[in-house]
N, C-alpha and C positions, 0 to 999 in steps of 0.2 A: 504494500500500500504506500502510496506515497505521500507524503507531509506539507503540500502546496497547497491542498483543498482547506486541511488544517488551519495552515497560516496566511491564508491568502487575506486577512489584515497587513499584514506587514510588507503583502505585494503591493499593494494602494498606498503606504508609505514611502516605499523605492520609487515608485511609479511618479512620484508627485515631485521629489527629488529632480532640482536643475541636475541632469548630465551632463556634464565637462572632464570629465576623465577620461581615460582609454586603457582598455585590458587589453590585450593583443597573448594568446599562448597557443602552440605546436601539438596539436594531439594526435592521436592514432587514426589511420581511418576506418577503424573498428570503433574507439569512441566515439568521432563525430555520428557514425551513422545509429550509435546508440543512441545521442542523445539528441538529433535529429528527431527520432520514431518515438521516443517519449515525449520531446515537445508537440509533436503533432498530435500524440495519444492524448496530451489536456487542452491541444487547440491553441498554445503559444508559439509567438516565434523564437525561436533555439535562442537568442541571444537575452531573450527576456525568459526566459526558462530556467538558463543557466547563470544570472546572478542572482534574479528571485529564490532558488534554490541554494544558493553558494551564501547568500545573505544569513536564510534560515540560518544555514550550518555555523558559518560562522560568528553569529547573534548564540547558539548554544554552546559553541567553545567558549567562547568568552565568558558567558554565563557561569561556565560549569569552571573557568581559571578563576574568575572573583570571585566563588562563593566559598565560606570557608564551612566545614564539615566538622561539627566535632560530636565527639561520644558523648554518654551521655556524663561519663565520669569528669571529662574533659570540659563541659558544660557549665557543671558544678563548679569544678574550682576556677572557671574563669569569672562565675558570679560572683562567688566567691571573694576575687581579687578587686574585682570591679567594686565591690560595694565593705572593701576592707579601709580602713583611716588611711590620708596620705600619709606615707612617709616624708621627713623632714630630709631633703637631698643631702648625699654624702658631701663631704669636705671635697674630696677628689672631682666631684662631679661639679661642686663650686666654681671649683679651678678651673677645670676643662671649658667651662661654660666662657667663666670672664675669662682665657687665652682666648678661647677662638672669635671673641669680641673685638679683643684689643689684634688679633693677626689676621683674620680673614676681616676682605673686603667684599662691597658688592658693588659689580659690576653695570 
């Protein structure tokens, strides 16, 4: 089954997108003729097939690299920490702070 029908909100937001870019890539001609016969199969033209679909994917990679996962152990002691007193910063950390004040510049 394929994932277009699915997310075909997110087609209407590429769609709506000024195009000024350009992808240009060398594929097999065993690929193009695949993915010719599926863009035809949903009635799109290949070029709007394959970033509406390469969008999806990569809208879920990214998803899935930002999200962070934790157990439920993990969960715990991050609430844990979250909702523990500040600590008063080390002396060392003092330091570090007013050095990199007084020797780093901003550009």
């Amino acid at each position: 089954m394929c994932h277009y029908r699915a997310h075909n909100s997110n087609m209407v937001t590429s769609a709506s997108l000024t195009r000024t870019s350009r992808l240009v890539a060398r594929i097999s001609p065993e690929d193009k003729a695949l993915l010719e016969r599926a863009a035809g199969l949903e009635g799109t033209p290949v070029a709007a097939f394959i970033v509406g679909h390469g969008r999806i994917v990569a809208q879920e990679i990214v998803r899935q690299h930002d999200t962070v996962r934790l157990s439920q152990e993990e969960s715990r002691r991050f609430v844990k920490a979250l909702l523990a007193p500040v600590k008063v910063p080390a002396k060392r950390l003092k330091d570090a702070v007013a050095l990199h004040r007084t020797t780093v510049t901003e550009r």
